[in-house]
C-alpha positions in Angstrom: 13.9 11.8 -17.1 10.9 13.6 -16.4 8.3 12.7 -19.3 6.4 15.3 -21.2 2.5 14.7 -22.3 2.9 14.2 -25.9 5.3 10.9 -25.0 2.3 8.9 -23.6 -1.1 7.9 -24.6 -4.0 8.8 -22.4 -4.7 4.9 -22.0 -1.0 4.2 -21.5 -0.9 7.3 -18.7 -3.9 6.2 -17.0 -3.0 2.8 -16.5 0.6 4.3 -14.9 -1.6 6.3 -12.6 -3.6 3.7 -10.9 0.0 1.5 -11.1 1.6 4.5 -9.0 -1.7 5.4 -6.9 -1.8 1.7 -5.9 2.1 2.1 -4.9 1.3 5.2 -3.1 -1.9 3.6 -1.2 0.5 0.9 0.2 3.3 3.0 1.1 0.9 5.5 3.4 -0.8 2.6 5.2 3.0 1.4 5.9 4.2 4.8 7.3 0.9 4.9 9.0 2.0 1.9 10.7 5.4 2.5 11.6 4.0 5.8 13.4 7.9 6.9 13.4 7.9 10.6 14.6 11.5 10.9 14.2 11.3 10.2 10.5 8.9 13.3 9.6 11.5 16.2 9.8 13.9 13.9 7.8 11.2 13.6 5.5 10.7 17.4 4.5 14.6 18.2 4.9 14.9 15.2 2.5 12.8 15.9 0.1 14.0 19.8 -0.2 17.4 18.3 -0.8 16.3 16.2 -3.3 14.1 19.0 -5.2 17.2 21.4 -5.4 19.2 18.5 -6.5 17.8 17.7 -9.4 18.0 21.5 -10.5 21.2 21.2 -11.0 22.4 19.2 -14.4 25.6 17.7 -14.6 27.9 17.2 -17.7 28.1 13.9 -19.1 31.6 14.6 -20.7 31.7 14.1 -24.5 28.2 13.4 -25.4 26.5 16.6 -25.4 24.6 15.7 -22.6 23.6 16.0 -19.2 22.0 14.3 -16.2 20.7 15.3 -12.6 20.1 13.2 -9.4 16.9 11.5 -9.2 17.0 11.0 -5.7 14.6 7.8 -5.1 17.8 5.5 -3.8 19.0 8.4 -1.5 15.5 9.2 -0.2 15.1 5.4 0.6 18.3 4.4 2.1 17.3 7.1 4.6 13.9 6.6 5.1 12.8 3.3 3.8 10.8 2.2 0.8 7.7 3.6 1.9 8.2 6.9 3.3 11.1 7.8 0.5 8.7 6.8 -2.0 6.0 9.2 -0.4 8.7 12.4 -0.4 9.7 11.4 -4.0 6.0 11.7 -5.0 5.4 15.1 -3.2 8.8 16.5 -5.2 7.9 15.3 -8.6 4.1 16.1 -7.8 5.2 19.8 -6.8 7.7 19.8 -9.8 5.1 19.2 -11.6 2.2 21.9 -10.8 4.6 24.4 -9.7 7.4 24.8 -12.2 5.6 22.8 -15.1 8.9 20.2 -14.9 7.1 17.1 -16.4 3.6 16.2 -17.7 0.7 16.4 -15.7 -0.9 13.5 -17.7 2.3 12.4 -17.5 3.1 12.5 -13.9 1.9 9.0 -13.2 4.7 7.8 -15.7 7.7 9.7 -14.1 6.2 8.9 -10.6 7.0 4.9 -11.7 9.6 5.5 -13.3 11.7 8.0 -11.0 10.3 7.4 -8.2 9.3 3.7 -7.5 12.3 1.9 -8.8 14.9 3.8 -7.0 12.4 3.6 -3.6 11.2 -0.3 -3.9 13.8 -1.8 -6.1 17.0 0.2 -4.4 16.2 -0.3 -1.3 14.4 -4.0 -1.0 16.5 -5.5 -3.1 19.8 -3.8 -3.6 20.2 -1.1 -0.1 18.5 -3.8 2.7 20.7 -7.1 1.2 24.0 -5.7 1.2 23.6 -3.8 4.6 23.4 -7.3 6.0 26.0 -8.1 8.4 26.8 -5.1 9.1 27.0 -1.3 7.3 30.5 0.5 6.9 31.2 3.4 4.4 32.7 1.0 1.6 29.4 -0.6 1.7 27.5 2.6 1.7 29.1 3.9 -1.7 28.6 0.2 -3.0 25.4 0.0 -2.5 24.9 3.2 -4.0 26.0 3.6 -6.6 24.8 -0.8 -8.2 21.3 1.0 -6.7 21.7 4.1 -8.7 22.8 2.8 -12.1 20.0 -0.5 -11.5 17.2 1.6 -10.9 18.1 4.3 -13.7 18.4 1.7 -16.2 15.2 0.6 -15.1 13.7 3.7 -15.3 14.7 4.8 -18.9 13.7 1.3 -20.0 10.4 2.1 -18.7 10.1 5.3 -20.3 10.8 3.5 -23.7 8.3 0.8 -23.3 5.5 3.7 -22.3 6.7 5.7 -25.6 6.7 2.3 -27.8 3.1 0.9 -26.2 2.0 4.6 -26.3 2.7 4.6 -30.5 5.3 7.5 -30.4 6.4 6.6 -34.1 9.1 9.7 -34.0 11.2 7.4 -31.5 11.7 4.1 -32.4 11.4 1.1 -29.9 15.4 -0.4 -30.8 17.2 2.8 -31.7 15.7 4.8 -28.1 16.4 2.3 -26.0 20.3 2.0 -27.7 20.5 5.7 -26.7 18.4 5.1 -23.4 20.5 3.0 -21.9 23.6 3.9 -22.3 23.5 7.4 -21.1 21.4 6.5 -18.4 24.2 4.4 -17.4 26.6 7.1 -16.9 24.0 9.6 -15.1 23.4 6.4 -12.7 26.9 6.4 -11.5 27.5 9.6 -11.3 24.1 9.7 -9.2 25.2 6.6 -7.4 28.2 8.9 -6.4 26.4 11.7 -5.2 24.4 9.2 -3.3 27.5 7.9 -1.1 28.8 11.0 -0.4 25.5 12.1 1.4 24.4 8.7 2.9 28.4 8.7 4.1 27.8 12.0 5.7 24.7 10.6 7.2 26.4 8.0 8.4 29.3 10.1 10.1 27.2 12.5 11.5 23.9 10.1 12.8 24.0 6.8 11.6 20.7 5.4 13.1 18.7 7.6 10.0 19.9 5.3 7.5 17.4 2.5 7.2 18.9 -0.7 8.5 21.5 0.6 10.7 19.5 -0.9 13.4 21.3 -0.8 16.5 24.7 -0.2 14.9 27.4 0.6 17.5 28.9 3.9 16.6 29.5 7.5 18.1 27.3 10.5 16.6 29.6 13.1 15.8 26.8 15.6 15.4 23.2 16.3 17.0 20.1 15.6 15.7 19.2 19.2 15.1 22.9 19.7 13.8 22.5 17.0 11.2 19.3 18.3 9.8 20.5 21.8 9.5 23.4 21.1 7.9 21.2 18.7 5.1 19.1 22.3 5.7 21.5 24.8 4.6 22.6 22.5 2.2 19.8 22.1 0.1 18.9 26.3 0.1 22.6 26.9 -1.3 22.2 24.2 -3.5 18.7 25.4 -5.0 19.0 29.1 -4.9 22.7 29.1 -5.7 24.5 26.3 -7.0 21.4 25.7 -9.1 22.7 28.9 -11.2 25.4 26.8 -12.8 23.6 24.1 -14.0 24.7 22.4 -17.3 22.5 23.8 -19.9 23.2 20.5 -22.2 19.8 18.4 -23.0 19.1 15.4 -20.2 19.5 11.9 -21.1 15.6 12.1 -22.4 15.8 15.3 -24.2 19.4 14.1 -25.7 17.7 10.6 -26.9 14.9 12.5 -28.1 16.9 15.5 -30.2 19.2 12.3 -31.9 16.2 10.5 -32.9 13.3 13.1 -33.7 15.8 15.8 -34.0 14.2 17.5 -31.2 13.2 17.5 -27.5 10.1 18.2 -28.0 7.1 16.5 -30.0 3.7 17.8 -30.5 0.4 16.2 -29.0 -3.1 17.0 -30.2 -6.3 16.4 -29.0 -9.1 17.0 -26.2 -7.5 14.8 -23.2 -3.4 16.2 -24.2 -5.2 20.4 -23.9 -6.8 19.9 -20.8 -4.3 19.0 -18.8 -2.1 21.3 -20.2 -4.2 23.7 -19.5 -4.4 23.1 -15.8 -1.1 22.4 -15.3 -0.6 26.2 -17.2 -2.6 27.5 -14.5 -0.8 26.1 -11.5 2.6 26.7 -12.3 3.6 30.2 -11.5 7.8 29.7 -11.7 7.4 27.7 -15.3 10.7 26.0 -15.8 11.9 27.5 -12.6 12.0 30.7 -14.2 9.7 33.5 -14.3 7.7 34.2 -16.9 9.1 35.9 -20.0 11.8 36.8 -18.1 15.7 35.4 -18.5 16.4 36.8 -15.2 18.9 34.1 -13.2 16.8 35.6 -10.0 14.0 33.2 -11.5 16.6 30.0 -10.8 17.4 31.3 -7.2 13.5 32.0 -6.2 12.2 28.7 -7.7 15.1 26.3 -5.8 14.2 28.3 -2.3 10.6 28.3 -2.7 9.9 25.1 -4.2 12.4 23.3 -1.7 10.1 25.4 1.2 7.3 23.7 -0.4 8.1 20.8 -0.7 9.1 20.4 3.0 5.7 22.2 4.3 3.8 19.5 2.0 6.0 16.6 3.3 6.4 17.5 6.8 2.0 18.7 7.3 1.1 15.1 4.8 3.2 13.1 7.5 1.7 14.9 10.7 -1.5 14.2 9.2 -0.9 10.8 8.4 -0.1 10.5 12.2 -3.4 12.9 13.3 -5.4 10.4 11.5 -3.9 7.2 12.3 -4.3 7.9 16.5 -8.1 9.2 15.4 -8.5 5.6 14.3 -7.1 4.0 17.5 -8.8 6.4 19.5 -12.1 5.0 18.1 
């Protein structure tokens, strides 16, 4: 779902900026707050799960299309509205400058869209309501998978409004959101799937790291250490390895997109649209997680290792600073 430049106005991206800054602003005074040491390896492991996640595509059978985890709802049931919504930012930011995967004018957009919904919506008002009373697996997948299809839906409804306000005239207000919708609604579930099966892991294995477990009566099977390592391992075979069988079918936006406009990609011109490409052109070294000019599947494997390492240095230094500036305050 990750929005390209020429889908968005430079009014209609800048207003989606300060609506995502304003989310992000919150969300590090909260962390700051909650000063939760234990959550800042969970954050980088996390979020490196979540980047080599969504390199891998999966088959929407019979459509032609294909969909990949978003990760907001997993990130969130884990870490809470605030700090998931701060990893999903680093992952979509790094996405974005690294491997050119979504529009740096755009980036406010998908940020909204992919980010907040599945963090705030998912786990406010879908994750933290249905844990109540008490938090078993059945409840788990349940929970993940209304959150996953909820949020998605919200998400590609949003990306429809921005196109329509934004005067995209090659994509139709009524007939993209009647292709939206409904295939969003199948890469939700099978999202929402993925989803249990890790938070149910989680769950097994240390079940105080999922957010409002509280102090939920139940044996660790595995270590702290073991738990991450295993998420660890799990996220390098995924990115440098299972990444290499990725669906090469369109994703639900490029799919809507090539049905309507008859292609995935439209053209923007003017000043605004060719500078940020041109910055984003000079940041990303593994452009579509391949190198350049080169069909080499090595390209694949080196972007899902090094951009999950990334993103767990950014998440894992942003956090200890967060912390390094917070006791600075109280110190004064």
């Amino acid at each position: 779902m990750h929005m390209a430049d020429a889908l968005v106005a430079p009014a209609v991206a800048g207003t989606m900026y300060a609506c995502s800054t304003a989310a992000a602003g919150v969300s590090v005074h909260k962390v700051r707050l909650e000063n939760d040491a234990k959550k800042i390896p969970v954050m980088g492991i996390m979020g490196a799960f979540v980047f080599a996640a969504q390199m891998i595509n999966f088959t929407i059978p019979g459509t032609g299309s294909s969909g990949h985890l978003c990760g907001g709802m997993m990130l969130s049931a884990l870490l809470g509205p605030y700090a998931g919504f701060l990893t999903m930012i680093a992952v979509l930011l790094i996405q974005c400058l690294f491997f050119a995967d979504g529009g740096l004018l755009a980036l406010g957009c998908n940020v909204w869209n992919m980010a907040f919904y599945g963090c705030f919506i998912g786990a406010l008002l879908i994750w933290k309501p249905m844990m109540k009373g008490g938090m078993n697996k059945k409840k788990i997948t349940l929970a993940s998978i209304i959150g996953c299809v909820l949020t998605l839906q919200l998400g590609a409804l949003s990306v429809t409004i921005e196109t329509l306000i934004s005067g995209i005239t090659e994509l139709p207000f009524g007939v993209f959101l009647g292709t939206m919708l409904p295939i969003h609604l199948a890469i939700g579930f099978v999202e929402g799937l993925i989803t249990a099966v890790v938070l149910c892991f989680v769950y097994e294995a240390r079940p105080e790291l999922i957010f409002g477990a509280g102090a939920i009566q139940k044996e660790d099977r595995f270590s702290m250490k073991t738990t991450l390592t295993i998420l660890g391992v799990a996220a390098l075979v995924i990115g440098g390895f299972v990444s290499l069988f990725a669906s090469a079918f369109p994703d639900g936006l490029e799919w809507s997109m090539e049905r309507i406009a008859g292609t995935t990609e439209l053209e923007a011109t003017g000043n605004v649209y060719d500078k940020f490409a041109a910055v984003q052109e000079s940041t990303s070294f593994l452009p579509d997680y391949a190198f350049t000019n080169s069909d080499s599947p090595l390209g694949t494997t080196v972007s899902g290792i090094v951009g999950g390492l990334i993103v767990l240095a950014v998440c894992i230094g942003a956090s200890y600073a967060f912390r390094f500036f917070r006791n600075k305050k109280a110190e004064a």
